[in-house]
Predicted model as a PDB file, atoms N, CA, C, CB and O in Angstrom, pLDDT in the B-factor column:
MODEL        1                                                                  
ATOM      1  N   UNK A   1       7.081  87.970 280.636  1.00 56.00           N  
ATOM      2  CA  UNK A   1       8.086  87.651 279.640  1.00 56.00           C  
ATOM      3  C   UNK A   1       7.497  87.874 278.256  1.00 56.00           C  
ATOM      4  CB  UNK A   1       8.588  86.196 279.802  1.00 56.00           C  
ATOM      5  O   UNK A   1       6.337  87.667 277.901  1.00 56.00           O  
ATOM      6  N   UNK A   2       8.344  88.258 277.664  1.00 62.00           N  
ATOM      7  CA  UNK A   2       7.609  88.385 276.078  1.00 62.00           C  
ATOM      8  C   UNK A   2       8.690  87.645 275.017  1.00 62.00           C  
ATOM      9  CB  UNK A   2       7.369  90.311 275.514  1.00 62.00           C  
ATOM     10  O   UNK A   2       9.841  87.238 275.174  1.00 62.00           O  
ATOM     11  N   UNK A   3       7.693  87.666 273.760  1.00 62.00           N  
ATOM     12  CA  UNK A   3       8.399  86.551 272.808  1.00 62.00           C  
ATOM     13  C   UNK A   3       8.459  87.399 271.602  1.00 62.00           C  
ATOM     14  CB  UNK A   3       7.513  84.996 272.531  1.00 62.00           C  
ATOM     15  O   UNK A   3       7.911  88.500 271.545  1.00 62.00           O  
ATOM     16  N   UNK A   4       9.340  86.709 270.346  1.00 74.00           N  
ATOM     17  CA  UNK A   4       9.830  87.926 269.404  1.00 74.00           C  
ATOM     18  C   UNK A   4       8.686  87.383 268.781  1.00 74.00           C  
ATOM     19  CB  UNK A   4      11.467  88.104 268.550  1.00 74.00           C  
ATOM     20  O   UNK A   4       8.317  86.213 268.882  1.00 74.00           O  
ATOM     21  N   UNK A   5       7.971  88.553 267.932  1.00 81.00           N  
ATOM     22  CA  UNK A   5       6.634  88.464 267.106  1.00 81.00           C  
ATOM     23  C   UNK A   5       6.393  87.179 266.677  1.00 81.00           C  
ATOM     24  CB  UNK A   5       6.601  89.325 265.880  1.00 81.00           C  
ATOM     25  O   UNK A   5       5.496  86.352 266.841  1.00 81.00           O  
ATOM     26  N   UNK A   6       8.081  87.272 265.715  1.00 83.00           N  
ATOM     27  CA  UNK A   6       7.590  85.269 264.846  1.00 83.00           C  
ATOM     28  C   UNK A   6       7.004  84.517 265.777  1.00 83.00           C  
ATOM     29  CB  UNK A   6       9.097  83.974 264.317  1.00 83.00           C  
ATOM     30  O   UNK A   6       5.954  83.898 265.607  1.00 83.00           O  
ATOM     31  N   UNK A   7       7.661  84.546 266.792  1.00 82.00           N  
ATOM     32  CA  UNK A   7       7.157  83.268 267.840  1.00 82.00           C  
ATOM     33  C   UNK A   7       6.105  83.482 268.362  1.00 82.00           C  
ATOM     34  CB  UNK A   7       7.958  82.914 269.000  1.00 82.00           C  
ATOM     35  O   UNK A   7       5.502  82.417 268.501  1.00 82.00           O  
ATOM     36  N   UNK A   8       5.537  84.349 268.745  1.00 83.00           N  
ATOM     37  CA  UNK A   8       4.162  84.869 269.388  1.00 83.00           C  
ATOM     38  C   UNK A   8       3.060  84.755 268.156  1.00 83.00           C  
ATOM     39  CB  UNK A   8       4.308  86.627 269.994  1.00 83.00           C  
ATOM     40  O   UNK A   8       2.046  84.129 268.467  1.00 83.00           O  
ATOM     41  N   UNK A   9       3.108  85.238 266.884  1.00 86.00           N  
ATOM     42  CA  UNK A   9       2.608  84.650 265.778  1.00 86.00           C  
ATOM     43  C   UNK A   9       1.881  83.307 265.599  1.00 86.00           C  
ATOM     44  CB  UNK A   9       3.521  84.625 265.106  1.00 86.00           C  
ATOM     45  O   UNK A   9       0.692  82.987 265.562  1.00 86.00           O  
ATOM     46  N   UNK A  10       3.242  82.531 265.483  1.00 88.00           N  
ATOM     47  CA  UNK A  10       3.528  81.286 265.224  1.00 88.00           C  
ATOM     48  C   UNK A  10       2.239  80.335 266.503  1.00 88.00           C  
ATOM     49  CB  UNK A  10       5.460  81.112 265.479  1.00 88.00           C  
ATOM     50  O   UNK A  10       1.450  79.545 265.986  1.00 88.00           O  
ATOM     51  N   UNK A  11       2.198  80.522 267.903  1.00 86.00           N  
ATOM     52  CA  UNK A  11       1.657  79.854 268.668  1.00 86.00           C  
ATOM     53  C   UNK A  11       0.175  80.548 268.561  1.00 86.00           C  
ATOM     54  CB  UNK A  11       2.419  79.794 269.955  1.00 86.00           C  
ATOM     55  O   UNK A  11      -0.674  80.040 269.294  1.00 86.00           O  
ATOM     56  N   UNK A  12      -0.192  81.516 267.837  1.00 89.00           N  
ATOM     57  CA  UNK A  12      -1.823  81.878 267.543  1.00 89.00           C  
ATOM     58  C   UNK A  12      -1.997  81.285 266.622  1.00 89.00           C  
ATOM     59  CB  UNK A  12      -2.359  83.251 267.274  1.00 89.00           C  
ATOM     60  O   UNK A  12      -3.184  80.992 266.476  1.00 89.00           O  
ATOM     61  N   UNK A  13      -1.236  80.874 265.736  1.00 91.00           N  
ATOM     62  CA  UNK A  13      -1.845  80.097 264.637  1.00 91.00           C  
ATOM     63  C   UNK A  13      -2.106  78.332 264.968  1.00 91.00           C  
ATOM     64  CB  UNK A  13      -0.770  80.326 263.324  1.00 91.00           C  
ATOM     65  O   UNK A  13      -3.013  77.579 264.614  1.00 91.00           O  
ATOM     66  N   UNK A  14      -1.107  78.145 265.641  1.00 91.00           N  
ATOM     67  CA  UNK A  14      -0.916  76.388 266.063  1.00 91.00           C  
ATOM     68  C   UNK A  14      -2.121  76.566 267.088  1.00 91.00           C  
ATOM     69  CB  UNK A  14       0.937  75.704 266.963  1.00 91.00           C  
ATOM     70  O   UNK A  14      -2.946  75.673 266.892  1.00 91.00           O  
ATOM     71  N   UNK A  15      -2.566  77.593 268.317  1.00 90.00           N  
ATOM     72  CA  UNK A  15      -3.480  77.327 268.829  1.00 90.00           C  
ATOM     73  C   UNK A  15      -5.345  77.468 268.393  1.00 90.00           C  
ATOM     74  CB  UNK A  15      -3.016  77.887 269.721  1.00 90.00           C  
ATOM     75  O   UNK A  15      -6.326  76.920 268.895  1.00 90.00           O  
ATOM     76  N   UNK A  16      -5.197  78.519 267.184  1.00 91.00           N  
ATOM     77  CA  UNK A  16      -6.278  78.319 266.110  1.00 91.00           C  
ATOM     78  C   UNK A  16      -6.583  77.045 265.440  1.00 91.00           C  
ATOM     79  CB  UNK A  16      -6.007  79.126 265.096  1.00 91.00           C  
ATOM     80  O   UNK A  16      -7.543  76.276 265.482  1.00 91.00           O  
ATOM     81  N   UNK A  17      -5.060  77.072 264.582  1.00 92.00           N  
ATOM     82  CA  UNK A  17      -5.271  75.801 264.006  1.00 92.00           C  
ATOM     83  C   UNK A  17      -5.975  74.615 264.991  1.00 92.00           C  
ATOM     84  CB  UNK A  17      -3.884  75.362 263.521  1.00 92.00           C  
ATOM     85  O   UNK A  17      -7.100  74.167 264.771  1.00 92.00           O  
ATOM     86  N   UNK A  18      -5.183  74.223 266.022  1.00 90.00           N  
ATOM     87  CA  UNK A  18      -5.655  72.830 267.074  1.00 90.00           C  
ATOM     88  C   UNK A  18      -7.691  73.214 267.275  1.00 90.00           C  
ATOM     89  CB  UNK A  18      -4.424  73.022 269.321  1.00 90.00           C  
ATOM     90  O   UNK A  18      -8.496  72.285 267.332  1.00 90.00           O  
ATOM     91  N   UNK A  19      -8.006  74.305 267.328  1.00 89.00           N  
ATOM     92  CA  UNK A  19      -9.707  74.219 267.341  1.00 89.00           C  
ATOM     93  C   UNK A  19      -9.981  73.795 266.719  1.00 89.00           C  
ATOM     94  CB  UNK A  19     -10.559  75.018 267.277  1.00 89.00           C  
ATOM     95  O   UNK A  19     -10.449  72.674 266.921  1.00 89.00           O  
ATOM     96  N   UNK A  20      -9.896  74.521 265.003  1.00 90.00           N  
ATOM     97  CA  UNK A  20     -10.275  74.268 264.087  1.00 90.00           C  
ATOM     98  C   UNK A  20      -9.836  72.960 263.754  1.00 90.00           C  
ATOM     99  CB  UNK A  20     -10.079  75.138 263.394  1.00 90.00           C  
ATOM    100  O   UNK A  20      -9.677  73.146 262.548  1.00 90.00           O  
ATOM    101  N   UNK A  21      -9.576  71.972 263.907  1.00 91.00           N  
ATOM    102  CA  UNK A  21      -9.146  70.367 263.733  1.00 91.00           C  
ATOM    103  C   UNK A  21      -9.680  69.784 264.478  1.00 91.00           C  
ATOM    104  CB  UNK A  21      -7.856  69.903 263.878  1.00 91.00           C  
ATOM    105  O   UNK A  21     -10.030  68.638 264.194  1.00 91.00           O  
ATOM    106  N   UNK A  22      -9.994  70.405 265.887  1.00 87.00           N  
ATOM    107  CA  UNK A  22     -10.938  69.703 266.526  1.00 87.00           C  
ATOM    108  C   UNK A  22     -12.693  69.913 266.229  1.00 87.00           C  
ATOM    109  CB  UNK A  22     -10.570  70.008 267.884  1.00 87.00           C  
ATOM    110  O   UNK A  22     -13.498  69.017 266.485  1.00 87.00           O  
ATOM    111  N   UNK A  23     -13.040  71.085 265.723  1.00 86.00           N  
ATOM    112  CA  UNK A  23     -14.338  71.629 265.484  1.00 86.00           C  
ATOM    113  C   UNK A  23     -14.637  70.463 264.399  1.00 86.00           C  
ATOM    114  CB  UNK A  23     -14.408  73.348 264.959  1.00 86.00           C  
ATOM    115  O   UNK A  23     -15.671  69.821 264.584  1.00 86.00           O  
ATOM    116  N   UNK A  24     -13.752  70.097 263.176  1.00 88.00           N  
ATOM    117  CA  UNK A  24     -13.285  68.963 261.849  1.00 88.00           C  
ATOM    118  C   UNK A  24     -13.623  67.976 262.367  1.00 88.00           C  
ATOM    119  CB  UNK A  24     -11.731  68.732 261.307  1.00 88.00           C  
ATOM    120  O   UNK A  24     -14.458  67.418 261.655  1.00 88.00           O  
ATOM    121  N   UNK A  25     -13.392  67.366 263.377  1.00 87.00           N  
ATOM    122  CA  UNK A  25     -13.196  65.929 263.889  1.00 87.00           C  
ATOM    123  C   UNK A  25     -14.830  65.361 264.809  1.00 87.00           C  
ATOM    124  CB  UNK A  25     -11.600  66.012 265.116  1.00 87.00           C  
ATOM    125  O   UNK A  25     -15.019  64.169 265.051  1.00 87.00           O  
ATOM    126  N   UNK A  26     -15.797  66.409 265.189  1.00 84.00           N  
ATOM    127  CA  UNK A  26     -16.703  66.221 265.907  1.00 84.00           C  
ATOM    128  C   UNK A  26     -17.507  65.382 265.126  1.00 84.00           C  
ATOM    129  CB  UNK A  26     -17.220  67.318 266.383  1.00 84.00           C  
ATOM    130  O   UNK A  26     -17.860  65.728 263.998  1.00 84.00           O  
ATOM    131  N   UNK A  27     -17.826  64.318 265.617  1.00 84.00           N  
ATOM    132  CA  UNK A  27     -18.899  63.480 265.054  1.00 84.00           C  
ATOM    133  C   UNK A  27     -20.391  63.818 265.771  1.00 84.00           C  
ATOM    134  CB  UNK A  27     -18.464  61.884 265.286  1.00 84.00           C  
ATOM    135  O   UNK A  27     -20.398  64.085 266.972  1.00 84.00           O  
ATOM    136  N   UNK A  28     -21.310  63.804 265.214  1.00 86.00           N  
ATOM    137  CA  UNK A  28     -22.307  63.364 266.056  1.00 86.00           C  
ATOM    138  C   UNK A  28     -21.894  62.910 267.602  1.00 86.00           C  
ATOM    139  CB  UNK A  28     -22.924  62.259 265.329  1.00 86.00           C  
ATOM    140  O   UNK A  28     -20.995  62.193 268.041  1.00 86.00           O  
ATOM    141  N   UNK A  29     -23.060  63.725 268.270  1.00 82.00           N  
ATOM    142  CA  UNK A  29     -22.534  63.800 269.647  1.00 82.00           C  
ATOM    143  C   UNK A  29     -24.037  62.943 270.624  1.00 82.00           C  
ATOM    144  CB  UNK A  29     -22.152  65.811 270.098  1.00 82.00           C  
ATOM    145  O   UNK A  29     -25.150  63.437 270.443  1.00 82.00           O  
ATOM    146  N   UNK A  30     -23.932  61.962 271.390  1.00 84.00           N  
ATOM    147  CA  UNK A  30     -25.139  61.766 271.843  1.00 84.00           C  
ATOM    148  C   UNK A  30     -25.448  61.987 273.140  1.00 84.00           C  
ATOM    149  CB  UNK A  30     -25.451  60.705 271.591  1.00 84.00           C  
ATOM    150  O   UNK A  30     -25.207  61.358 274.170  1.00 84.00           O  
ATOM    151  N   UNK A  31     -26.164  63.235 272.852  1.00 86.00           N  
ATOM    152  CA  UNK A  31     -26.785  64.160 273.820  1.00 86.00           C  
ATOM    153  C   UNK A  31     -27.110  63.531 275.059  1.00 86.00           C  
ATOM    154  CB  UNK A  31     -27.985  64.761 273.298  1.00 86.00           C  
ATOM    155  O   UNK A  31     -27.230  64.352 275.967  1.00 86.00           O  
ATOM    156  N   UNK A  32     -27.368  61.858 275.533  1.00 92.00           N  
ATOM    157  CA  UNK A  32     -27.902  61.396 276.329  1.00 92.00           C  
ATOM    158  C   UNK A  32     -26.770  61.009 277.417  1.00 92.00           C  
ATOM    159  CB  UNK A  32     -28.705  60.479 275.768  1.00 92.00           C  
ATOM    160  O   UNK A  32     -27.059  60.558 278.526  1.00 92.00           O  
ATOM    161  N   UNK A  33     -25.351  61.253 276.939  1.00 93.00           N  
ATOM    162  CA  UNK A  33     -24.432  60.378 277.848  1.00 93.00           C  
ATOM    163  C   UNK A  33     -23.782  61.992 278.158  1.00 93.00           C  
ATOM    164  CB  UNK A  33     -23.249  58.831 277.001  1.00 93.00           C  
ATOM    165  O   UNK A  33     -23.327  62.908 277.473  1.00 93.00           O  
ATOM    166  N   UNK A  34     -23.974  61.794 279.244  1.00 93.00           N  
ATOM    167  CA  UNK A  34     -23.223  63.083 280.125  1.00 93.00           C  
ATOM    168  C   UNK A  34     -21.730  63.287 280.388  1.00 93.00           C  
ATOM    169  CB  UNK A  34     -23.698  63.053 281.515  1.00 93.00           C  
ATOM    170  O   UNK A  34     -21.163  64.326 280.726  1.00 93.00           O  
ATOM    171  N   UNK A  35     -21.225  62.106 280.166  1.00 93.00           N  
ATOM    172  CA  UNK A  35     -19.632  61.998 280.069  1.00 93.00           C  
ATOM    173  C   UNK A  35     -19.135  62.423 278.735  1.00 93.00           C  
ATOM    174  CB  UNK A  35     -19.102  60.496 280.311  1.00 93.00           C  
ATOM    175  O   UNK A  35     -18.332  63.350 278.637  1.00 93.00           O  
ATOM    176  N   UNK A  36     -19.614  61.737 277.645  1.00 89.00           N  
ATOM    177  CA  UNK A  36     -19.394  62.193 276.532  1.00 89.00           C  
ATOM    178  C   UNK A  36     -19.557  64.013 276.141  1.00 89.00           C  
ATOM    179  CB  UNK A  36     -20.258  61.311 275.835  1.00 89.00           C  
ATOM    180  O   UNK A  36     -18.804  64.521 275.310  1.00 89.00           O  
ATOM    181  N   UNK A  37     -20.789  64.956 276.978  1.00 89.00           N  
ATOM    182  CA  UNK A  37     -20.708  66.296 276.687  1.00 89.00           C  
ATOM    183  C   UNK A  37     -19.808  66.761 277.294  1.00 89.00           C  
ATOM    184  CB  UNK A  37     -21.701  66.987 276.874  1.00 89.00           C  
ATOM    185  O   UNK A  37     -19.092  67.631 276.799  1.00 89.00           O  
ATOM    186  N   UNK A  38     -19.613  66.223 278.675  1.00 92.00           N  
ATOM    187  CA  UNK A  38     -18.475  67.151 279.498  1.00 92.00           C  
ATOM    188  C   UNK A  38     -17.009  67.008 278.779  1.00 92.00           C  
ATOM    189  CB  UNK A  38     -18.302  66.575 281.244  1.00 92.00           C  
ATOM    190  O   UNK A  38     -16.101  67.823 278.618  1.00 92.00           O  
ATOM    191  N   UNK A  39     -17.151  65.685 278.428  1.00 90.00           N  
ATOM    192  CA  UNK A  39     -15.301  65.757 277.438  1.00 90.00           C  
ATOM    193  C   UNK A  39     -15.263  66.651 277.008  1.00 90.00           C  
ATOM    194  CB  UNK A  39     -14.768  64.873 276.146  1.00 90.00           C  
ATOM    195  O   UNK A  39     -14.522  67.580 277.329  1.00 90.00           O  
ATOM    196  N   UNK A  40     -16.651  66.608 275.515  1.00 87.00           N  
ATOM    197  CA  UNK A  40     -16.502  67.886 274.891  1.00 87.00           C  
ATOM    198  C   UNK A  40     -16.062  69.487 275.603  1.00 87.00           C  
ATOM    199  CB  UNK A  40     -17.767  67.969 274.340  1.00 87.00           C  
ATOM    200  O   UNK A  40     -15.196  70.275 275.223  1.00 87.00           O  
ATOM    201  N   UNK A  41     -17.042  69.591 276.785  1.00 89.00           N  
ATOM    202  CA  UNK A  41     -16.830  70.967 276.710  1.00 89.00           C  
ATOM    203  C   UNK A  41     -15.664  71.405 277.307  1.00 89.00           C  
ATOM    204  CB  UNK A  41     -17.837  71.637 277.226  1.00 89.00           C  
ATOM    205  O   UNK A  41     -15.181  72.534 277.395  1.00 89.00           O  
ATOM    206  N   UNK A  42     -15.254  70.216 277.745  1.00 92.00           N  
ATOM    207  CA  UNK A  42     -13.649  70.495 278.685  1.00 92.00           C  
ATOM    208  C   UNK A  42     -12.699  70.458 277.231  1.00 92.00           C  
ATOM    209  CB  UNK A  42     -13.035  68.795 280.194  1.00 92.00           C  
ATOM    210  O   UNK A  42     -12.117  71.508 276.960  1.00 92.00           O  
ATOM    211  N   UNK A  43     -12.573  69.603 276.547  1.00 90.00           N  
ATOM    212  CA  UNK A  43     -11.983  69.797 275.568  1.00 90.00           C  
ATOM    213  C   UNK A  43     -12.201  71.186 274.717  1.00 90.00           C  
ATOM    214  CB  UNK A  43     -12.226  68.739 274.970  1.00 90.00           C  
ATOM    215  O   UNK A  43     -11.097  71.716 274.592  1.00 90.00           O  
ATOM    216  N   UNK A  44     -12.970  71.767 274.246  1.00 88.00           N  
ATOM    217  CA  UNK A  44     -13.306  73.084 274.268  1.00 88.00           C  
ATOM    218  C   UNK A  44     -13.012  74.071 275.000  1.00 88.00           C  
ATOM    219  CB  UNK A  44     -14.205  73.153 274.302  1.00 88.00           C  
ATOM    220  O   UNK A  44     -12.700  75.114 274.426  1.00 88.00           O  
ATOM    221  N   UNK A  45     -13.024  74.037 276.158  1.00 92.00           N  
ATOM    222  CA  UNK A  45     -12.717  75.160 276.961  1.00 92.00           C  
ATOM    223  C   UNK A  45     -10.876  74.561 276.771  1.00 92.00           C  
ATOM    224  CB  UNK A  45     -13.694  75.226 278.832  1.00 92.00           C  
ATOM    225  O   UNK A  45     -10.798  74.358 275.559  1.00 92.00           O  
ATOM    226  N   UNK A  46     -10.300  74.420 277.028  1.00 92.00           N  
ATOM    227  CA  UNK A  46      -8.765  73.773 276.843  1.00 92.00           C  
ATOM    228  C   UNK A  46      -8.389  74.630 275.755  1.00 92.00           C  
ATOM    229  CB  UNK A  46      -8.600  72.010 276.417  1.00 92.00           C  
ATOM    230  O   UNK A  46      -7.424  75.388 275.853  1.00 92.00           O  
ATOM    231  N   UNK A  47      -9.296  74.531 274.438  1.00 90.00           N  
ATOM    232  CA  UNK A  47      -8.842  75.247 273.307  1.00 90.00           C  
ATOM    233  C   UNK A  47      -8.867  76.603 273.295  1.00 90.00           C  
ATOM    234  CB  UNK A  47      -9.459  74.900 272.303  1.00 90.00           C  
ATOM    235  O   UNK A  47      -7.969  77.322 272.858  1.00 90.00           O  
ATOM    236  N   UNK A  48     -10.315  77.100 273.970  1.00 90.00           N  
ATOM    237  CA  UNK A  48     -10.554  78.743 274.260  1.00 90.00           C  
ATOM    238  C   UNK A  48      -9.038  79.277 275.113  1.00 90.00           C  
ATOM    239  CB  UNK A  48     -12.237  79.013 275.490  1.00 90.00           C  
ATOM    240  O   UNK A  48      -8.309  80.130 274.605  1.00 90.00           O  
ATOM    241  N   UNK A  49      -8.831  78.844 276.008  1.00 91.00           N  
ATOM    242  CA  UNK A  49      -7.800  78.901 276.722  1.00 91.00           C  
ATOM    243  C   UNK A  49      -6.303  79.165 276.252  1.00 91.00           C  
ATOM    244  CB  UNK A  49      -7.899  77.886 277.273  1.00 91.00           C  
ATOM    245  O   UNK A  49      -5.510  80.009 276.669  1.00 91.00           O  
ATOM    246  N   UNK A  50      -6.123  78.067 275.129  1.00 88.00           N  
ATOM    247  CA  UNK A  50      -4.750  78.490 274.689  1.00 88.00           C  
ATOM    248  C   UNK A  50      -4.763  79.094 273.360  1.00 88.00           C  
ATOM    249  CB  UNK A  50      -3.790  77.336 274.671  1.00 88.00           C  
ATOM    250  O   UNK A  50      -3.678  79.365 272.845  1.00 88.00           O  
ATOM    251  N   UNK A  51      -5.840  79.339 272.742  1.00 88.00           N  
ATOM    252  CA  UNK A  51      -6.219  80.356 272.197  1.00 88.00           C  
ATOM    253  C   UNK A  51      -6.067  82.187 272.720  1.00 88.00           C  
ATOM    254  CB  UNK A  51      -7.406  79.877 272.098  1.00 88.00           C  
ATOM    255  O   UNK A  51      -5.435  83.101 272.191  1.00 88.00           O  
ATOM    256  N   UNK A  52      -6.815  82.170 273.774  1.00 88.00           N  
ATOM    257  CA  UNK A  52      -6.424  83.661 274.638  1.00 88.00           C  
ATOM    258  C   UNK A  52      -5.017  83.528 275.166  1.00 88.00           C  
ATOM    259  CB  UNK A  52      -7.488  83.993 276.095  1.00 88.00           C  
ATOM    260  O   UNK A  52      -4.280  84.495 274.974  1.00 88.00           O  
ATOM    261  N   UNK A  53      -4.498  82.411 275.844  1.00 85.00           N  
ATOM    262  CA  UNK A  53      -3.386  82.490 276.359  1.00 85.00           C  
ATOM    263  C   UNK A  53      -2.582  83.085 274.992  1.00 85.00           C  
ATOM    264  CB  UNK A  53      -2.947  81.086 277.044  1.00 85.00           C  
ATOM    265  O   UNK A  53      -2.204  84.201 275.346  1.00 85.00           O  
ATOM    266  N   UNK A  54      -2.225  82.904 273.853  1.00 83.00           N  
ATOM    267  CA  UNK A  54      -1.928  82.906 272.675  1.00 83.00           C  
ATOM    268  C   UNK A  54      -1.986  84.368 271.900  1.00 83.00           C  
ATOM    269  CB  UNK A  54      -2.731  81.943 272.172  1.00 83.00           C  
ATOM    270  O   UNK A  54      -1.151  84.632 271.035  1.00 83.00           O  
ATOM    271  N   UNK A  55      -2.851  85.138 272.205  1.00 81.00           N  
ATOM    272  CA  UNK A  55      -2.969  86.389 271.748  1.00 81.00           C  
ATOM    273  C   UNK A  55      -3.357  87.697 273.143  1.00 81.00           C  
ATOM    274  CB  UNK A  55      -4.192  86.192 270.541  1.00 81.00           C  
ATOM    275  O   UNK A  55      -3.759  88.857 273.059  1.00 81.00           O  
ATOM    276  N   UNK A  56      -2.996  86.800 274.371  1.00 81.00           N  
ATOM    277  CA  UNK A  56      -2.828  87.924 275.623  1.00 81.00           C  
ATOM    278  C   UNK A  56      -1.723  88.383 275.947  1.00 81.00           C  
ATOM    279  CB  UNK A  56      -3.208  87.539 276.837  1.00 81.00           C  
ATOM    280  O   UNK A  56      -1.748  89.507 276.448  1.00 81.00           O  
ATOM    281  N   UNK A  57      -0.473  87.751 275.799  1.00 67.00           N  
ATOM    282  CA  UNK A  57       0.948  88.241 275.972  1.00 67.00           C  
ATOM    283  C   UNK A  57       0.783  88.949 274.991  1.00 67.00           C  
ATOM    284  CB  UNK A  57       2.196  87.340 275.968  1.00 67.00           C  
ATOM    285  O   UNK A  57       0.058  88.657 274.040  1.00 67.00           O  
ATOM    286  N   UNK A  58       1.520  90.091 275.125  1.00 63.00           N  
ATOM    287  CA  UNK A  58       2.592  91.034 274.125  1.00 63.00           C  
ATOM    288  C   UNK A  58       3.946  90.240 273.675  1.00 63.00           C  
ATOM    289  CB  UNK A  58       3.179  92.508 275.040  1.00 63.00           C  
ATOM    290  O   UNK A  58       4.632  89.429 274.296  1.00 63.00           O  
ATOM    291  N   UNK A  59       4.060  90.735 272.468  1.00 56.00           N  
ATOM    292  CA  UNK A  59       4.944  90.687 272.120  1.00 56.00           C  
ATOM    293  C   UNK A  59       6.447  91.283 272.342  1.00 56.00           C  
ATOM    294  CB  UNK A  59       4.519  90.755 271.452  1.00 56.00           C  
ATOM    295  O   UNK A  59       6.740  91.406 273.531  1.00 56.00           O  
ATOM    296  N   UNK A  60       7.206  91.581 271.633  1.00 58.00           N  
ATOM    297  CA  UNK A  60       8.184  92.123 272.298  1.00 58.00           C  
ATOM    298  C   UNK A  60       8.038  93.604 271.499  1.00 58.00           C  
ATOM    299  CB  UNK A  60       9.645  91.232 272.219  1.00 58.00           C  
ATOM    300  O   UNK A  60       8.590  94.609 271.946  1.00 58.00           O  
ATOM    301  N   UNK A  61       7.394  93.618 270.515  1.00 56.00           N  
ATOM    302  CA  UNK A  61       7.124  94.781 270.081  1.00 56.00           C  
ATOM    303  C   UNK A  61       6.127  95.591 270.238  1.00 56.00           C  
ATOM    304  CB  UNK A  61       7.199  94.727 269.200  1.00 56.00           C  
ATOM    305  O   UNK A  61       6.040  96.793 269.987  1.00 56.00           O  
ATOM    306  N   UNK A  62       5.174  94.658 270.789  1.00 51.00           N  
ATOM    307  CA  UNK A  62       4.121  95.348 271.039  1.00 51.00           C  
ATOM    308  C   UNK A  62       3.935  95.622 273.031  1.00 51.00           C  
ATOM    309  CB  UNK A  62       2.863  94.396 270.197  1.00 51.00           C  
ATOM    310  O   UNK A  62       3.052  96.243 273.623  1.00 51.00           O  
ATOM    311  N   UNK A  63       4.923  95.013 273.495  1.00 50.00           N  
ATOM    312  CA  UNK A  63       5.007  95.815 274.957  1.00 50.00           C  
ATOM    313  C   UNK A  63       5.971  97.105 274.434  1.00 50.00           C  
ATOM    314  CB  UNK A  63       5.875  94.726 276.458  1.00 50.00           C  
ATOM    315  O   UNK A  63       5.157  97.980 274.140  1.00 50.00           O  
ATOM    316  N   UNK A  64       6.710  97.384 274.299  1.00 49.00           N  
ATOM    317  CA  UNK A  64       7.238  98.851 273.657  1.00 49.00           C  
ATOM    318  C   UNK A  64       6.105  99.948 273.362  1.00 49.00           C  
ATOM    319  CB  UNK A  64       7.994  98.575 272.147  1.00 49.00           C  
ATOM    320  O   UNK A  64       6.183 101.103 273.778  1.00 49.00           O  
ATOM    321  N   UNK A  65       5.198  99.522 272.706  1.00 48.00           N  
ATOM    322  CA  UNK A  65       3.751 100.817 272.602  1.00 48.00           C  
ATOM    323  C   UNK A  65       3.025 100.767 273.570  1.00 48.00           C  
ATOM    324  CB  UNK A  65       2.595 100.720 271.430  1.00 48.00           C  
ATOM    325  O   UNK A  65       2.181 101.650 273.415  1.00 48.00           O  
ATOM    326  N   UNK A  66       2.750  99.896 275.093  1.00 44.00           N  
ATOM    327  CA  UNK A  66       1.874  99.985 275.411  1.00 44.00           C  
ATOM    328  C   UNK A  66       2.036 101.219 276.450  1.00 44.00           C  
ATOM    329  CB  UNK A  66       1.464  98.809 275.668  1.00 44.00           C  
ATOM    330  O   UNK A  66       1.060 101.629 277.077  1.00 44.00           O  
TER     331      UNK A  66                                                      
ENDMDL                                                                          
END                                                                             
């Protein structure tokens, strides 16, 4: 399925933006509690994710060139 540019746009930026607010928000992290890194990196990987999800569809203009 594809989405009209604005909208396909629109969800690379909200899914950029959401990293970058989370990258903002990291406090000091203590390396010793193993629950506390895995949040992180699950929370991280979550973001990588709808980040690519976010700029892997085509658009509706850009399935037309491919």
């Amino acid at each position: 399925m594809t989405h009209p540019t604005a909208v396909r746009e629109a969800a690379r930026v909200v899914a950029i933006e959401a990293a970058r607010a989370h990258v903002a928000n990291i406090r000091p992290i203590d390396l010793t509690n193993p629950g506390v890194l895995v949040g992180h990196l699950m929370a991280a990987e979550t973001l990588l994710v709808e980040i690519v999800a976010a700029h892997d569809e085509p658009t509706g203009t850009e399935g037309a060139t491919r």
